[in-house]
N, C-alpha and C positions, 0 to 999 in steps of 0.2 A: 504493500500500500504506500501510497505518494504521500508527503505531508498535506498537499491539497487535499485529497482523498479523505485522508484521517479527521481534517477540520471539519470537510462537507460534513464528514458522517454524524460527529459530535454536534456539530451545531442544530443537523436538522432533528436532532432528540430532544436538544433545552427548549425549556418553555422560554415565552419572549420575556419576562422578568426576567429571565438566569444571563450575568456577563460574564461570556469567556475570559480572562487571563492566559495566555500562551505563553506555558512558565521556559524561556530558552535560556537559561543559564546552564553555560559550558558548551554552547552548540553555536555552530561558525554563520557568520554572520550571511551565506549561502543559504543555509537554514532557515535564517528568520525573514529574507527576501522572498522565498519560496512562502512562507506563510502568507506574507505581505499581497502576493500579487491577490493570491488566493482570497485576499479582503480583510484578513487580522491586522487591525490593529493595536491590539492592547500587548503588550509583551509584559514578563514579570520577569525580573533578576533576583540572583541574592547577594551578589558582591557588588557593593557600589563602584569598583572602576570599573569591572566590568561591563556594568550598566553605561556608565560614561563612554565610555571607548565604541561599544555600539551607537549609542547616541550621536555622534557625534561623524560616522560613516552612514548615518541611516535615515530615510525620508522622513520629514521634520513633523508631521501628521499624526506621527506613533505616540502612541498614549506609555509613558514608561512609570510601570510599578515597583517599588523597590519591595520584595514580600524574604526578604532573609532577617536574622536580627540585624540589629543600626548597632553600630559603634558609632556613638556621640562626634567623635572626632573627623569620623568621615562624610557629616553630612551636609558639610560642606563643598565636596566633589559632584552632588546632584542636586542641590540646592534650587539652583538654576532653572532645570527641566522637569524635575520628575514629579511625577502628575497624582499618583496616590502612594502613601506610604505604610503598609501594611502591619508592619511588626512592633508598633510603640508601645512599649512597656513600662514606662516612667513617666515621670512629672520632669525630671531633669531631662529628657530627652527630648519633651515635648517644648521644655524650653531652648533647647540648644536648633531644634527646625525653627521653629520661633525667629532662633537670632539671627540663624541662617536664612530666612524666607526675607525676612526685612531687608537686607543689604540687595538684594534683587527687587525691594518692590512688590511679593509675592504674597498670595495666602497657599497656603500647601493644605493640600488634604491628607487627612491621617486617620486611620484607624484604629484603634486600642486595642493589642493583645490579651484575648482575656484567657488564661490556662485552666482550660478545659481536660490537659491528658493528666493522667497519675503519675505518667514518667517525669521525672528528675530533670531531666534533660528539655523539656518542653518550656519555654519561656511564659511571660506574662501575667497580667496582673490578675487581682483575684477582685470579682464581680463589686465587693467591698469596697476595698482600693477607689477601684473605675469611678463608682459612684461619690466616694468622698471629692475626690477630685471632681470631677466636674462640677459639682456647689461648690466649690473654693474661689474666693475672689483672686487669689493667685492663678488658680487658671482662667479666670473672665478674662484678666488684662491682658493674653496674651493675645495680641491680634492678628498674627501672621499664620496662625496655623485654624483649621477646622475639623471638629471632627466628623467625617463624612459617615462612622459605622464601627461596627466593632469584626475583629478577625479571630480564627482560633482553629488549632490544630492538635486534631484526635489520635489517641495513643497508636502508636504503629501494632496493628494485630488485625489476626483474622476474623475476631470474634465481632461481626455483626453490632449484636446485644450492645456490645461494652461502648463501639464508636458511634450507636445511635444515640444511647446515653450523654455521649459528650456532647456532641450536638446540641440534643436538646435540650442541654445545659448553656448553651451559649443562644439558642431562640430564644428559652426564659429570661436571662440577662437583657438580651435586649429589648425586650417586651417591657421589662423594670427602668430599663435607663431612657427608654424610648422619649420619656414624658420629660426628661431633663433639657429641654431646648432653651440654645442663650444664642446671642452672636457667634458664636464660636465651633458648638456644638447641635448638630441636625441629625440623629443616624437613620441612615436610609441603608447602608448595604451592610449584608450579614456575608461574610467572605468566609466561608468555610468546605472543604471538600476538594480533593484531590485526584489524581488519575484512577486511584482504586476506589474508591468510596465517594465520586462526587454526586452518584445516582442519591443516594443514600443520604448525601447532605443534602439535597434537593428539596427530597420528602421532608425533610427535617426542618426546614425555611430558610436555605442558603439564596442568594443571589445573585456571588461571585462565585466564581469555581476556579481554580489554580492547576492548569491540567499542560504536563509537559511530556512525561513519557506516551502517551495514549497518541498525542500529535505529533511527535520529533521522534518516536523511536527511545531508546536505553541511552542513558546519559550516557554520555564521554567523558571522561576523568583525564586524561590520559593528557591532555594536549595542557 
């Protein structure tokens, strides 16, 4: 199957609420042209140069996600362009896009990680958290950033059961924080679900979906 092929196929399954994401991190920029002619345009990364270095070889039109964790330090190499930012997991992070969006002029879209796996290793915040922050007039002032939704990613396993759970762990969350609307903050997109399980986020009230191997084929490490 062709990457066009792969996208046709996926697309004409999502209902029209659900946005693709076309997650091409580590895949040559061949790849993500071939996507492009095919009519994708949202692409997702998770190293920020990498993002950049695409960005900047690539038709100006592309909507660039940054969906890996942020290192505070680097986000000022996407500052400039990148159009939603998926993995925010702090108040200090949310300040440091903040600082960064300001020097461009920018309001940047941001999502809130909320940690919905059990694993150790899964980032973000806890539903708690999420909600004290946004009533905090520390977060009101900050005017360069919004946040557009909340993201969240389900324990890697085969168990059905356990990943519909996490899900529905993050529809409930934002069904609670839904009603917290200020300048700053509007959530509209629930971003959860991946090449294996984006059916499944679906059912569960997803609206973005992050899907790389199902469209590009088995990552490339290598290069």
């Amino acid at each position: 199957m062709s990457i066009k092929q792969n996208l046709n196929d996926i697309k004409s399954q999502l209902p029209n609420q659900v946005t693709l994401v076309a997650v091409s991190k580590t895949k040559p920029i061949s790849d993500l042209m071939e996507a492009y002619d095919a009519g994708q345009r949202i692409f997702g990364e998770n190293k920020i140069q990498e993002m950049a270095d695409k960005y900047e070889e690539m038709p100006k039109d592309i909507e660039w996600h940054m969906i890996g964790h942020v290192q505070r330090n680097k986000v000022k190499y996407m500052a400039e362009f990148v159009s939603l930012i998926h993995g925010v997991d702090s108040f200090k992070l949310f300040k440091e896009i903040n600082k960064q969006a300001l020097k461009y002029d920018r309001i940047i879209n941001c999502l809130i990680q909320i940690k919905i796996a059990e694993e150790d290793s899964k980032f973000g915040m806890s539903a708690k958290d999420a909600q004290e922050m946004l009533i905090s007039e520390e977060f009101k002032n900050l005017k360069n950033v919004t946040i557009a939704g909340l993201m969240g990613m389900a324990t890697f396993t085969d168990d059905d059961t356990q990943v519909k759970q996490e899900f529905k762990r993050l529809k409930t969350t934002f069904d609670d924080l839904k009603w917290l609307k200020s300048e700053n903050c509007n959530l509209e997109i629930i971003s959860m679900g991946m090449s294996g399980d984006y059916k499944l986020a679906i059912e569960c009230g997803s609206n973005m979906i992050r899907v790389g191997s199902s469209i590009f084929g088995v990552r490339n490490y290598t290069n």
